[in-house]
NUGUVEX-167268 format. One line per 4 residues: number of its first residue (from 1); their letters; for each residue x, y, z of C-alpha. Coordinates in steps of 0.25 Angstrom, whole numbers. Layout:
NUM> A> X/Y/Z; ... .
//
This chain:
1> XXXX> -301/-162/-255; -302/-163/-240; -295/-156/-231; -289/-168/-224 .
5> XXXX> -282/-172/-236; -267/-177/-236; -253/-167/-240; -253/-170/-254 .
9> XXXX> -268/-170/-259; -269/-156/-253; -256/-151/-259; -263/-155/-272 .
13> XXXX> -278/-154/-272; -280/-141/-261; -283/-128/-269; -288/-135/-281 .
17> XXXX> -296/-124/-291; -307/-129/-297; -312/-122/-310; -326/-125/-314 .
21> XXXX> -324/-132/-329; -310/-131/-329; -305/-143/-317; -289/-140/-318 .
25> XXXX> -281/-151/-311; -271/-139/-310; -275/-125/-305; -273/-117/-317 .
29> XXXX> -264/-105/-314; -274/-92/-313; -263/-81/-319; -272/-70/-316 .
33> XXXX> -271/-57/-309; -285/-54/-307; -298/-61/-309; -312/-56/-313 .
37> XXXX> -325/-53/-307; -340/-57/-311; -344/-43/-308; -337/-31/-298 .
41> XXXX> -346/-35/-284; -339/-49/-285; -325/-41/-288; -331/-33/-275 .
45> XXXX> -333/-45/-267; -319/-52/-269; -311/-39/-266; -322/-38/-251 .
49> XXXX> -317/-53/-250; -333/-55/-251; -333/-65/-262; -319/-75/-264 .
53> XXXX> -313/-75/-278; -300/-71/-284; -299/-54/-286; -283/-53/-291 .
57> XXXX> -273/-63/-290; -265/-55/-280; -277/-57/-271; -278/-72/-275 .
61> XXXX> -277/-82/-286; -282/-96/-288; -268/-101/-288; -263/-95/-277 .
65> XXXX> -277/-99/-268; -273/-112/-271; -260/-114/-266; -264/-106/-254 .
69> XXXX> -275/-117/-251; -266/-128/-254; -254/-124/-244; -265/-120/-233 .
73> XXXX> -270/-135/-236; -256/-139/-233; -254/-130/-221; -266/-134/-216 .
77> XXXX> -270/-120/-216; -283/-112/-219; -277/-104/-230; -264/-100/-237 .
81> XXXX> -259/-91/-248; -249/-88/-257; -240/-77/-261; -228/-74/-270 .
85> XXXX> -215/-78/-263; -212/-85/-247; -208/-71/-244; -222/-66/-249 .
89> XXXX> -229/-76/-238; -220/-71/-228; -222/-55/-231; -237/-57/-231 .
93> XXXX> -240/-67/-221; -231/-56/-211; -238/-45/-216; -250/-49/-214 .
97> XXXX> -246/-54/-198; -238/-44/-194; -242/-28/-192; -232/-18/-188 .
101> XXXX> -228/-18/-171; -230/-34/-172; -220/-44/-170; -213/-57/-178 .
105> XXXX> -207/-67/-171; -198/-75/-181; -189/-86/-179; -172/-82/-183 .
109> XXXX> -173/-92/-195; -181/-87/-207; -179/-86/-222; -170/-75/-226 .
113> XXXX> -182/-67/-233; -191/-67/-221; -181/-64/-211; -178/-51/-220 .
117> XXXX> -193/-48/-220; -195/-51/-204; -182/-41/-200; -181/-33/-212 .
121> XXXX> -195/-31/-217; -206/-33/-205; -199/-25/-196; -196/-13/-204 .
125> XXXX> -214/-12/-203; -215/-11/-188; -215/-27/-187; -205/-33/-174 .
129> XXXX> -196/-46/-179; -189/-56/-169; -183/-67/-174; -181/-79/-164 .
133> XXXX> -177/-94/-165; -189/-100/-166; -185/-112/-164; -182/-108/-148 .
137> XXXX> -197/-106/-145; -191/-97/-132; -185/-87/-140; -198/-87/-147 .
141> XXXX> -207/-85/-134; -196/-75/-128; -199/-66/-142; -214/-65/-144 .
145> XXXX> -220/-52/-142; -233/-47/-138; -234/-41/-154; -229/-55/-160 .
149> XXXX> -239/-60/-171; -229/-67/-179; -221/-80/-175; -213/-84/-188 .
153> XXXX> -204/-94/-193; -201/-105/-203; -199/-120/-197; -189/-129/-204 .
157> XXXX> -182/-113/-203; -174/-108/-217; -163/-112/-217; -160/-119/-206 .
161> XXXX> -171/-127/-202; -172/-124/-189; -188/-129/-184; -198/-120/-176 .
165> XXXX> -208/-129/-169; -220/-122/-175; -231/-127/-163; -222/-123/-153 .
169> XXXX> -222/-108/-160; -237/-108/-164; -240/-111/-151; -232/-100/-143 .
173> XXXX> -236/-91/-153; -251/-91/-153; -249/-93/-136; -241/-81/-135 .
177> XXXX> -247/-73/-147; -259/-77/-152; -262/-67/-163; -248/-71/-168 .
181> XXXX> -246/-78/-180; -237/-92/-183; -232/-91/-196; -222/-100/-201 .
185> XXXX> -214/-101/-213; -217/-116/-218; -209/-118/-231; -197/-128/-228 .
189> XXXX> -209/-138/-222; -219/-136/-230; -233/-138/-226; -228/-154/-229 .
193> XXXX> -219/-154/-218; -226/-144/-209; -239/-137/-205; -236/-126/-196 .
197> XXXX> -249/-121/-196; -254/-135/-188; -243/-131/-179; -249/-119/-175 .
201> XXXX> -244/-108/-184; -253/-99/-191; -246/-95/-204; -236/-105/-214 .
205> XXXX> -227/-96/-226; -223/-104/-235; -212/-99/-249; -219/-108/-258 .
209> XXXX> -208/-106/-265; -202/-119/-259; -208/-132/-257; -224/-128/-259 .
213> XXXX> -218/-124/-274; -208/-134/-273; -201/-130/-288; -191/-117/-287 .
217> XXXX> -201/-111/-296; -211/-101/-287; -209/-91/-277; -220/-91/-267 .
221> XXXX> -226/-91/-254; -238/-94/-244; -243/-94/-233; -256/-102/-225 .
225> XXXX> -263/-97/-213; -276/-95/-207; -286/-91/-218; -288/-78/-210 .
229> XXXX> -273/-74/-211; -270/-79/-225; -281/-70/-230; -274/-58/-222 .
233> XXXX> -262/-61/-228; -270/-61/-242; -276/-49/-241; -266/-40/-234 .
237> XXXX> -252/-46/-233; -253/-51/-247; -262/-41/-253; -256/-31/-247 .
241> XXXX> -243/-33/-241; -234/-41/-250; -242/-44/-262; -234/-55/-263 .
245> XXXX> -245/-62/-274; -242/-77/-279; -243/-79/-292; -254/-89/-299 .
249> XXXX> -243/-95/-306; -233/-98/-294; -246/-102/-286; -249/-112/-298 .
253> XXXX> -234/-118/-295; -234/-118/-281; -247/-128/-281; -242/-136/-291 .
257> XXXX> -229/-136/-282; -237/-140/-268; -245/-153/-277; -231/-160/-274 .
261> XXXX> -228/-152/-260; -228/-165/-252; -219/-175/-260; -209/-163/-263 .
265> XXXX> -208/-159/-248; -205/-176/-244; -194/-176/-254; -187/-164/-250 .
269> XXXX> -189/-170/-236; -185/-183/-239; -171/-177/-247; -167/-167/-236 .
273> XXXX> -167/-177/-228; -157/-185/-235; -147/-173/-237; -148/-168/-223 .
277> XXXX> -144/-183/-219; -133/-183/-230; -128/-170/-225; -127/-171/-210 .
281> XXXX> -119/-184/-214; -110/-177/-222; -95/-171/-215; -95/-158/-223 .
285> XXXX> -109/-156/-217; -108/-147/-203; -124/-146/-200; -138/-151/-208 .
289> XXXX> -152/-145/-202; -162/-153/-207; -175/-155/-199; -175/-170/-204 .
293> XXXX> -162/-173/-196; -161/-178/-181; -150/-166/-181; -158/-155/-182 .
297> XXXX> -162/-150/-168; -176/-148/-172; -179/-163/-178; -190/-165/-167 .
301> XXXX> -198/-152/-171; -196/-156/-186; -202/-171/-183; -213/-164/-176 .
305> XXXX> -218/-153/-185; -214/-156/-199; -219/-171/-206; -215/-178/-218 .
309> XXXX> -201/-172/-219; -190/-162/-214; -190/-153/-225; -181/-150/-238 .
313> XXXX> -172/-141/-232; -159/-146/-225; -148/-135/-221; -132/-139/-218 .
317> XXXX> -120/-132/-216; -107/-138/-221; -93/-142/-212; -86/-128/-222 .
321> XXXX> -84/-115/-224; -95/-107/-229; -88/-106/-242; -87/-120/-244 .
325> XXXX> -100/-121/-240; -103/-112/-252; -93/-120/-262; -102/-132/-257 .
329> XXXX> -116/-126/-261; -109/-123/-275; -105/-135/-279; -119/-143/-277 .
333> XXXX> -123/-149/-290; -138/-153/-288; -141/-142/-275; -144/-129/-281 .
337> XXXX> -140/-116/-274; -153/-109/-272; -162/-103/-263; -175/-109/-261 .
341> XXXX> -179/-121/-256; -191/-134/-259; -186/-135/-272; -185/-146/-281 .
345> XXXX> -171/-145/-280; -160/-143/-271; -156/-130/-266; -147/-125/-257 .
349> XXXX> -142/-110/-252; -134/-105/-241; -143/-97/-233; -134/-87/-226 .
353> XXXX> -131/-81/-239; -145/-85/-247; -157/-85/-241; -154/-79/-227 .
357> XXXX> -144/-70/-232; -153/-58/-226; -152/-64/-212; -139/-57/-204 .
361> XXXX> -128/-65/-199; -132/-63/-186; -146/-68/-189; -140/-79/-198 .
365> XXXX> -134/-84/-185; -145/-82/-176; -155/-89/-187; -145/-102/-187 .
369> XXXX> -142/-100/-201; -129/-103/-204; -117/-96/-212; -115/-111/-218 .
373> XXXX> -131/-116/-220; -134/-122/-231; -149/-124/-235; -151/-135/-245 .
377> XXXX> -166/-136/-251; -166/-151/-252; -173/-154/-266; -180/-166/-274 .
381> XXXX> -169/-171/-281; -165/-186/-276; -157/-184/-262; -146/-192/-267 .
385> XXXX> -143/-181/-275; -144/-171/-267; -134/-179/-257; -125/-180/-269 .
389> XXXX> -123/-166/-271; -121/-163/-258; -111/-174/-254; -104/-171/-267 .
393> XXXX> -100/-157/-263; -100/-158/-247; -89/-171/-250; -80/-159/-253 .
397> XX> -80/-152/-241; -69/-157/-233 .
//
């Protein structure tokens, strides 16, 4: 296949295993733990990384190697890898960056999970945390230290999809810190919507879990990098840190999941941005942030950095009480109350209480997340059912 290929013919054909005599069209799923050697110097020279070839599948596994070289492929990257869950890319990615006396400089609006592990876990190992709006590029410049080698954030943020221009971070980044490292949390865009790494970042995370699956059915993570840093991150914050290993089976799921990445990820697009149009029409409807829309204040950036789409996610708050606004979410029919998101259906949770409940008031407040945010995961069902739920029970707020 050549490297120039379009979207779609590399989320299918990059990675493809080829077994002499055999020819599966589908990678078979290797379920093995360990694999042999011809003799013990060969087992000798895999362990001295001398010679390539598979050792134990916490070191590597066909179907894990695939799905690695298929994201990098998609993130134009040199190399990626998987591991077990989101929060297993982030856990080894920042191990492997960060050593005791340096300094992360995060942006306020993170998932619940790595928020906890940036302020709870990192800094109880000698690691500095500030988290800053990134989205205010002074606060950003007023806050890097001389030991800063991490600048991380997501961009469309969880969950209220606030935007970080990514080139405007690399850049004062590698200027003002050139061992640092970008490393940005791509999973609400997708490497369909958005390349950070062709902005200038160094690292994308992704929780496969979510789109790159795209079927409630896996938990995963990965990560793409420089080949030098991914194999770092292999060898030590993997092998050593988290062991946070992906299973062969989930792997098999997850590239079976990216063969459709593209027409999955245009219509999620395409229906967020129906229901986001639907919704800020609606009276009971106080607020909708949705990068699609001319109201968000970031629409610029979203034209500019992300292509063929705004995403699935579209966040609102309701004119009520926070109780009504829970009496609300219960009575949807066809949205489910659930916590992930890129899934084939419809999902939505209330954030505060769910997915951030491990964030403070205080930091709740400062991170933009409101007491009355709702996060709806727009799915694959037709949109005018989607709508229909919706109306049906925001009719009845008064």
């Amino acid at each position: 296949m050549e490297k120039n290929s379009g979207f779609a013919t590399k989320q299918i054909h990059v990675g493809k295993l080829e077994i002499p005599g055999i020819a599966p069209l589908a990678t078979p799923i290797f379920q093995t733990s360990t694999f042999e050697f011809e003799t013990t110097a060969q087992g000798a020279s895999r362990f001295a990384l001398e010679e390539p070839g598979y050792i134990y599948t916490r070191l590597g596994n066909p179907n894990t190697t695939k799905i690695g070289q298929k994201l990098a492929a998609l993130e134009n990257g040199e190399a990626g890898m998987a591991m077990a869950s989101g929060m297993g890319a982030v856990t080894t990615v920042l191990w492997t960056a960060l050593h005791a006396g340096d300094h992360l400089l995060a942006d306020d609006a993170l998932y619940g999970c790595t928020f906890s592990f940036f302020t709870h876990g990192l800094t109880r190992y000698g690691v500095e945390v500030t988290l800053v709006d990134f989205s205010d590029i002074e606060q950003v410049k007023a806050n890097i230290r001389p030991n800063t080698k991490v600048f991380y954030f997501e961009s469309p943020t969880n969950p209220n999809l606030k935007l970080v221009d990514i080139a405007a971070i690399s850049k004062l980044a590698h200027e003002t810190c050139p061992e640092a490292k970008v490393i940005v949390d791509n999973t609400f865009a997708t490497p369909y919507l958005q390349k950070p790494l062709d902005l200038g970042a160094d690292v994308v995370i992704h929780s496969a879990t979510k789109y790159l699956n795209g079927h409630g059915d896996v938990i995963a993570g990965m990560a793409v990098g420089s080949a030098e840093f991914i194999t770092e991150c292999t060898l030590f914050g993997l092998k050593d840190m988290t062991g946070a290993v992906l299973g062969p089976f989930e792997a098999y799921l997850i590239d079976r999941g990216l063969k459709t990445l593209d027409i999955r990820v245009k219509k999620h697009c395409e229906n967020a941005m129906k229901v986001a149009e639907f919704l800020e029409s609606h009276p009971a409807v106080a607020r909708v942030i949705y990068p699609g829309l001319a109201s968000h204040p970031q629409h610029e950036l979203a034209k500019k950095q992300m292509h063929g789409g705004f995403g699935g996610i579209v966040t609102f708050e309701l004119n009520t009480t926070r109780e009504r606004s829970a009496e609300f979410v219960n009575s949807l029919k066809l949205c489910t109350i659930a916590v992930s998101l890129g899934d084939a259906e419809t999902l939505i949770e209330h954030p505060a209480t769910m997915t951030h409940s491990t964030y403070t008031p205080e930091a709740l407040e400062e991170a933009g997340i409101g007491e009355s945010m709702l996060r709806l995961s727009v799915g694959l069902e037709d949109a005018e059912d989607i709508i229909a739920d919706l109306k049906e029970q925001l009719d009845k707020i008064k």
